[in-house]
Structure formats: C-alpha cells, structure tokens
N, C-alpha and C positions, 0 to 999 in steps of 0.2 A: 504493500500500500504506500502510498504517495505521501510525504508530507506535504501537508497544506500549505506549509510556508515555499518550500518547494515548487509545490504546485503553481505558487502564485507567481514565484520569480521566472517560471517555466512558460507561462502566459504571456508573461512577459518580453520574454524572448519571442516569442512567436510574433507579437506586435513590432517588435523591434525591427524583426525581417522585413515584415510588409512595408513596414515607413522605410530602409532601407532601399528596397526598390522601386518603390513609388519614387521615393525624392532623386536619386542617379537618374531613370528614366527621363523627368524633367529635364536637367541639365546637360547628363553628360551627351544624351545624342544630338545634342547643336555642332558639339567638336568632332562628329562624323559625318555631318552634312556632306561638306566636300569631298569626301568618299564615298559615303552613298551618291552623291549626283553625278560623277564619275563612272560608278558602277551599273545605274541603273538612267543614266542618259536623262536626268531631271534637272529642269529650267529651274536659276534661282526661285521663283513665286513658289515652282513645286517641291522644293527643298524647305523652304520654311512653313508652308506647310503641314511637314511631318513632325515637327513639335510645337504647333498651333493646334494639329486636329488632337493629339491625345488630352494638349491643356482643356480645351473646349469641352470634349466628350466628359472629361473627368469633372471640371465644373460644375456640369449641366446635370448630372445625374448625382451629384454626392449628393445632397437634400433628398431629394428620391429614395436614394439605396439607406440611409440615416432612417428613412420610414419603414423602408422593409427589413430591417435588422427587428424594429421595434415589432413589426408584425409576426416576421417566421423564426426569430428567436438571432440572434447578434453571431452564437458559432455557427449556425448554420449557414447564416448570409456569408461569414469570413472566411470559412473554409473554404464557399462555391465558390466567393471571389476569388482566392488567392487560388485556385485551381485552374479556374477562367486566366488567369493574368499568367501563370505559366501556357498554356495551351497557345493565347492569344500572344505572346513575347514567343514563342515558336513559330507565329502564322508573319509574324515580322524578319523573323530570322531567315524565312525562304520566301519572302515576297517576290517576285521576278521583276515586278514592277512597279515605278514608282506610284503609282495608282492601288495597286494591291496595299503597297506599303502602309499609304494614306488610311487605308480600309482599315488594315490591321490595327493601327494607333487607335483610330477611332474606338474599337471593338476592346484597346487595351487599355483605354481608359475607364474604357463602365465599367470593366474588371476591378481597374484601380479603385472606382468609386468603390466599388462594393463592398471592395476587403476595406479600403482606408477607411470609408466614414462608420466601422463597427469599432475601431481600434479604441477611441478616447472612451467608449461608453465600455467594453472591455476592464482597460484599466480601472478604468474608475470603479468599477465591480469589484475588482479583484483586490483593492489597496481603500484605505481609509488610513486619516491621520500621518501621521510623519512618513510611513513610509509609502503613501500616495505620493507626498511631493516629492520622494526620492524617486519614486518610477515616472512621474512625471518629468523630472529633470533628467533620467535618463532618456526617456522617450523625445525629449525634444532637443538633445546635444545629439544623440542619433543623429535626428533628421535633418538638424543643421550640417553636422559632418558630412554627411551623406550627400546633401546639397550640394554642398562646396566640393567635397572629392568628386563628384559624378564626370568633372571635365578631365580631370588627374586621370580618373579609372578607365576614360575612354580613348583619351593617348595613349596609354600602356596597352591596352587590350588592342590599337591598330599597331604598335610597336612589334607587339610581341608576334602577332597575325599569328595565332593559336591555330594549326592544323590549316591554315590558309582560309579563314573564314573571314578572317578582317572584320567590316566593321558587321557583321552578322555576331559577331561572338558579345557586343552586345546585349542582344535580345536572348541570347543562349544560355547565357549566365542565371538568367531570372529562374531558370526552372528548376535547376537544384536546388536552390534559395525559397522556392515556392514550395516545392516540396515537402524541406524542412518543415519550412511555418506550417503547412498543412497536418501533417502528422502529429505536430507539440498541440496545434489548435485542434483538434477533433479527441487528442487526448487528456488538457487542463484545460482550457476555455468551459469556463460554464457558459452552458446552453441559453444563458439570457431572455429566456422566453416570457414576453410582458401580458398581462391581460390590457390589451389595446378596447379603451372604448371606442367603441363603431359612432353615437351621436348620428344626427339625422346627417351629415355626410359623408358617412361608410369610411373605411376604414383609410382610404387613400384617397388624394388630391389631384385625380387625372388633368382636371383643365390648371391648376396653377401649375402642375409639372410640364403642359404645354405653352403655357403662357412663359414661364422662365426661361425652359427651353429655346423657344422662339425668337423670343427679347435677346438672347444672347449670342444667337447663331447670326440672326440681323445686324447686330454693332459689325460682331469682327468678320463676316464672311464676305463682306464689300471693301473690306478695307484691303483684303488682299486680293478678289477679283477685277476689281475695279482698276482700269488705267488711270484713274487722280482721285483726291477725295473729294471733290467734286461732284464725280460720278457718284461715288457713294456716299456721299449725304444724305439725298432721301429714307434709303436703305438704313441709315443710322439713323434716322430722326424718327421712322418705325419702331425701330427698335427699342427704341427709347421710352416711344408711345406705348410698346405690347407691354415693359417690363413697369409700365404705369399702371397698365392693367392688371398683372399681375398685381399691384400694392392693392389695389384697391380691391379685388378678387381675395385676395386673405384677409383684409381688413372685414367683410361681410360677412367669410365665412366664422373667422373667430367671434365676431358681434352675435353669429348664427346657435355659436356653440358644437360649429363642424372640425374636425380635424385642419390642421392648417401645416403649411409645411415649415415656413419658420411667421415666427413673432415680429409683424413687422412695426411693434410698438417700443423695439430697443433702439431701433433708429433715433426714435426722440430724445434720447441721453447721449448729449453735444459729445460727450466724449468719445463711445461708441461709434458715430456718424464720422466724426472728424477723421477717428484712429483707422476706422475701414476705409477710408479717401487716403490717406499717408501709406496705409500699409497697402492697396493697390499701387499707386504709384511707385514703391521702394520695388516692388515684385516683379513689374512692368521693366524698369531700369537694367535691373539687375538681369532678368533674360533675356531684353534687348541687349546689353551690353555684352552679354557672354557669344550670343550669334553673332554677329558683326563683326566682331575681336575675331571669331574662328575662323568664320568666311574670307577677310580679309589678309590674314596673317597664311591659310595656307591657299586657297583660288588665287587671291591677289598677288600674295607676293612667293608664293610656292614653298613655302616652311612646312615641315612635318607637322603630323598632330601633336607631336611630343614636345614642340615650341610651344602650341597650346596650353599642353598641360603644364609645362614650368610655367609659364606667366601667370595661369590659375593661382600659384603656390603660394608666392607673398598674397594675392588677396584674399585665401581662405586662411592664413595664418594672422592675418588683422581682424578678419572674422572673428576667428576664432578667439584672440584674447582678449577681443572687447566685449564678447560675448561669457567672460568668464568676468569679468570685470563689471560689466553692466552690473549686475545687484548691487553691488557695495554703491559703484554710482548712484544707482537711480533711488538707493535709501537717503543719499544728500542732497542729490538735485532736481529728484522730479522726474518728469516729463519732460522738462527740458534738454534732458539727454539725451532724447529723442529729436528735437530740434537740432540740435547739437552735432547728433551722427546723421542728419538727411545732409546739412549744410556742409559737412566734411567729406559725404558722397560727390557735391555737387562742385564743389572746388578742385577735389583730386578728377572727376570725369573732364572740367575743363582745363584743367591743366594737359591732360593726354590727348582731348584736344589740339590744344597749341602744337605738343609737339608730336603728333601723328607723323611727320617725313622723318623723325630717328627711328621708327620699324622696320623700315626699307634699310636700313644701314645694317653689316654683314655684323653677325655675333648678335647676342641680346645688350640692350644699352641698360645696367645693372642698378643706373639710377634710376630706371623706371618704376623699379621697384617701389620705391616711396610713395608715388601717386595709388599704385597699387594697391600696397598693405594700407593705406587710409582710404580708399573705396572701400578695402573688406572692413575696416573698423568701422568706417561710417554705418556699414550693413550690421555690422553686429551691437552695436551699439541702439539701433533703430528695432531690431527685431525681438530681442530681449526684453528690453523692457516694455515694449511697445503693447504688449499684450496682457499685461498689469496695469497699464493707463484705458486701454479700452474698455475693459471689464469694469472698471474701478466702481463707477457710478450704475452697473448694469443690476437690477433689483431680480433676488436666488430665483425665481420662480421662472427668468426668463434666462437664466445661465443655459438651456438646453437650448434655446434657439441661436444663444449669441455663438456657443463652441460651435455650431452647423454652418451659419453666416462667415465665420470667420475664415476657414479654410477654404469656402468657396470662394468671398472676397480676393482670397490673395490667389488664387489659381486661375479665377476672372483676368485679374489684373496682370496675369502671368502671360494670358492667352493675348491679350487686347498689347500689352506690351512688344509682346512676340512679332505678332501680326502686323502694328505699325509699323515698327523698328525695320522691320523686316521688308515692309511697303516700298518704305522713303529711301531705304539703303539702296536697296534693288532699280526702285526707278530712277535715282541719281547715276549708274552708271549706264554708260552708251552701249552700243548693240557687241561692241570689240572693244570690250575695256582692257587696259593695260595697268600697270602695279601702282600707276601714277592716279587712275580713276580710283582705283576702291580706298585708297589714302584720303582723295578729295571726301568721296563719298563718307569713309569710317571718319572722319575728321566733323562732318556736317551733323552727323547721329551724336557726336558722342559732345557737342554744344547743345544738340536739342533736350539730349539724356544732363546734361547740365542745366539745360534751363528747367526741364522737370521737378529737378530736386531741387531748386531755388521753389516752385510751386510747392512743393511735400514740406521743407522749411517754413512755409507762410504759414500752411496749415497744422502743420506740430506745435509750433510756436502758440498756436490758440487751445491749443489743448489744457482741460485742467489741470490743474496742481495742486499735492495736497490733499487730494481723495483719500479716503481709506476706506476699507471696505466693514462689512459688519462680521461680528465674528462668526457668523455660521457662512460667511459666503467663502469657499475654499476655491481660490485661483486654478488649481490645479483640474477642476470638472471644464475648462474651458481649452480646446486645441490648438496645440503648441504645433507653429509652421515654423517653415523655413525656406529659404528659395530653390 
C-alpha cells in the first residue's frame, strides 16, 4: 500500500510532466521553425502559424475542458488528455505537410487543454496548508523552467539530430513523458468526481463555449490571413463584438442561476482587469520576441539553432533569478515590481533594437548579453509577483473562475502576440530578402515589442498596492503560468 504522503508527492509528479510539456511545446518549437519550413516547403505566414494554431486551440478550449474535469471527474479528463497529447505530439512528429502539421497542433492543443486545465484543481486536492504552497511553488518554477529551456531543449534536440529525425524529435519526446504522467495519474490522482449541479442550464455552456471560441479565432485568424491590418479590421472589430457577446451571455446566465463558464464579475476588481491586460501583453512580447530572434538569426543570417539556444541562456538565467528574488521584492515594494520589470523589458528590447546590425557580425557579441539577462529579469520579475497583485482584491468564492481566466488570458495573449509579431515581421520583408532585410525587419518588431512594454508599464504602474488578502483566501488555488 501507498503512503498517502507518497501518494500525494506522486500526483504531483505526474502534474509536473504535463506542465512540463505543455510549457516546451509553447516555446521551444518557434526555434524549429526554420527547419520545419525547410523541410516541409512552408511560406513564413505558414511557419508561424504552427505555434499560433496550438496557442489558439489550447486557449479556446481550457475553460471548456476546466468544465469537463468538473463533470466526468478531473483523472479521468487528465489521463485522456495526457494520452491524447502523446498520440497527437506523434501525429506532428510525421506530418508530411505543413498543413497536416497545422492540423496536428491544433488537435494538440485540446489535448493540452484537457490535461492542463485538470492540473491546478489536482493539486489543490491533493495539498492543503504549507505544503500546498510548496507544491505550488514547485508546480510553477517547473513551468517557468520549462518555458524558458523549451528554446535550449530545441537546439540541442536539432544539434544532436537523434537517429536523423531532427526537428520531428521534438514532438517524439512528448510520449514517453506522456506516458509516464499517464501511468503515476491513473495510479495516485484521485478520481475528482464532483456532484455538478445541472440548474435550469444543464450541465454545460455550449453557446458561451461558441461565443468565446468564435471571438477568438476572429481577432487573430485575420491578423495572419490578411495582406495589412486593414484588411483585417473588420474581422477584429467582430470579434470583439462576438467576445461582447459572450460577456453578456454569462452575465444572464449566472443572473439565471445556469452554469457559467467563468465569472465575469472578477473583471470589476481594477486589479484583476488591469493585471490580465499587463500579463497578456508580457506573454505577447515575450513569444513575439522568441520567433523573430529565431527566424532571423538562423533564415536570415544562416546561424545554427544552437546560436538560438545560447542566446536563450542569459535570458532565462535573468529569469530565473528575479524570479527567485521576486518575493523578498515584492514583500517591500509592491506591485510596483511589476512596473519595474515591464519597464526593464522595454529598455533592454530597445536597446537590441538599436543594435540589431552587431548579429550579423561573425562570433556572438558577449555584451549582448546584458540587454539579455535584463529582458529575462524584467520577465521574471513581472510574472512572479504578478499573480499575487491580480488575485489580491479577487473575493474566495470567485478564486475558481479567476485561476481558469488567468491561464487562458496569458495563452490568449501568447497567440494574439505570436500572430502579430509574426504578421509585421513577415510582411516587412521583400519577396528575396537578404540578411540585411530581416535585421531591418527584427530591428522594427523589436521597437514595436518596446513600445509595448512602455504600454504594460503605464498599466502596472496603476495597479494597486498594499492589498492583502483575507486569511482564508490561499494564493496558491489560483494558476501559476509562465511563458
């Protein structure tokens, strides 16, 4: 027999896998682009996006799959998904084309959805009191790590060209990994199975999961079909208009007393509203800035991936110590730490900027580094605490809609990032660009991605300060991201 304390850290582990590959999947396949579009004959538009359809699909269904944990019980939905997300990280692995490929992402995002949005409610089962916050603080340096390696782990896996797979070893990786979790999850995961009130709107939310859905595919699927945005204006101001409708379609039904998919009465707490506009925008940045760096450094100027991944280095090791440092921080300063690291994002992107023609220059130029490791501290510095200011003012009863909001928020804003970034880069070079276009072009993104975070600075800066929460609201029932 199992001990229970065992058991629980055993749970644990299995959570740990799925955030694991959820968060690498995000990032690291932006720095195989250029080998995938090589291999399988894809036009920039359709190289980006194959890490736009998984953000979008993963998006658009985690509030969804967050409901059907609640209905057919949280192992059951985690095991399928995490089963799904192997199968589908194989249907990627032998895509022929980059069309299939498209398909595959999309199909291995609702996997993603499925298994991720069971994890935080998992935990939180499994842990109370102190050693909750310690699985939560492991579950969210995980995902951080994870993040940040995913472009490391995707250089070395094209380095190594394991049995000649190249960037397929990728997607190959996921299913041993998947595996694992499967077998710890179907063995300690409790079954989670909730008595779900039905209310006069049954158990599920079909038209708001069409409405969100809808609203969302609208913003970004123009942004990257469409030859200007221009063209896709209309198509976004739709969009805009359907995920209106969505607000106002949950607002009725919770007035009704129906089932609803998230609370959209946590928006009304300024902090909340503010902290999801800063934390899209940081998430936006940040995988904008990872594609364009990769596109540009190996299409552009013909560098290995493995250039890719050292220049990753300094920025997730800024990451990473501001991210270990944030607490002590943000117990003296607030929120404003958060201002702090947007506005230290926004100076080190324009500084690299300026000096975008020292890439081109043979060898890495080792001062670069410093612009670098203060992008990753600005990012860690913002994501850390960022998640203790949002919640801060959010009242217990609505902590299950804000931890479901929040993870989609920042995957939104991952997609809608992506997608731009990836628009303006793409349409600023000519039909036969040479090393000198994609410099002009990565020069141009990475002022825009600085004036962003001058915009995410305006808006952290108005964030409250000085909150604190009540004693039964435990920070840790709400989901810890990372990019």
């Amino acid at each position: 027999m199992t001990h229970p304390r065992r058991g629980s850290w055993l749970t644990l582990g299995a959570c740990l896998l799925a955030v694991t590959m959820q968060m690498i999947d995000v990032t690291a396949v932006t720095v195989a682009l250029p080998s995938i579009g090589r291999d399988l004959d894809a036009s920039g538009a359709q190289q980006v996006w194959i890490p736009t359809a998984y953000l979008l699909a993963f998006a658009c269904a985690l509030l969804t799959m967050a409901r059907v944990g609640e209905v057919f019980g949280r192992r059951t939905v985690f095991v399928t998904g995490t089963a799904l997300f192997a199968v589908t990280s194989m249907l990627c692995a032998y895509a022929p084309t980059v069309e299939l490929l498209v398909l595959g992402r999309v199909l291995q995002g609702l996997a993603g959805a499925a298994m991720s949005a069971q994890t935080v409610a998992i935990v939180t089962a499994a842990y109370s009191g102190t050693r909750r916050t310690i699985a939560f603080a492991l579950y969210g340096g995980t995902a951080g790590l994870a993040g940040l390696a995913g472009p490391s782990i995707c250089a070395l896996l094209l380095h190594l060209d394991i049995f000649g797979t190249g960037w397929r070893a990728l997607f190959l990786i996921n299913a041993p990994i998947a595996l694992a979790a499967v077998a710890i999850g179907r063995r300690f995961v409790s079954p989670g199975s909730e008595h779900v009130r039905v209310g006069s709107g049954g158990r599920f939310d079909p038209v708001g999961a069409a409405l969100w859905s809808i609203g969302a595919l609208l913003i970004v699927y123009p942004v990257m079909a469409s030859s200007s945005f221009v063209a896709a204006l209309p198509a976004v101001v739709l969009g805009l208009a359907t995920l209106t409708g969505f607000t106002v379609w949950e607002r009725r039904r919770r007035a009704a007393g129906a089932h609803v998919m998230v609370n959209i009465g946590v928006f009304g707490e300024r902090g909340f509203s503010l902290g999801c506009t800063v934390s899209a925008l940081v998430y936006g940045t940040f995988t904008g800035f990872i594609l364009t760096m990769s596109v540009t450094l190996q299409t552009g100027l013909g560098n290995s991936a493995s250039t890719v991944g050292a220049i990753t280095v300094p920025f997730a090791l800024g990451a990473v110590v501001a991210s270990v440092a944030a607490p002590v921080s943000f117990r003296r300063w607030d929120s404003r730490v958060v201002a702090a690291g947007a506005a230290a994002m926004g100076i080190s992107l324009f500084v690299l900027g300026v000096t975008t023609d020292y890439l081109d220059r043979a060898g890495f130029s080792w001062w670069m580094a410093i612009p670098l490791i203060l992008v990753g501290a600005g990012l860690g510095s913002v994501i850390a605490p960022l998640q203790s200011t949002i919640v801060a003012g959010v009242e217990p009863h609505s902590l299950g809609s804000a931890s479901g909001i929040l993870p989609t928020v920042q995957q939104v804003g991952s997609a809608v990032g992506t997608a731009t970034t990836g628009a303006v880069y793409f349409a600023l070079l000519p039909s036969e660009p040479v090393a000198a276009d994609y410099l002009a072009s990565q020069r141009t993104v990475l002022f825009g991605l600085a004036a962003t975070m001058v915009v995410a600075t305006m808006i952290a800066a108005a964030l409250p300060r000085g909150d604190r929460r009540p004693a039964d609201r435990d920070p840790s029932m709400v989901s810890t991201g990372a990019p």
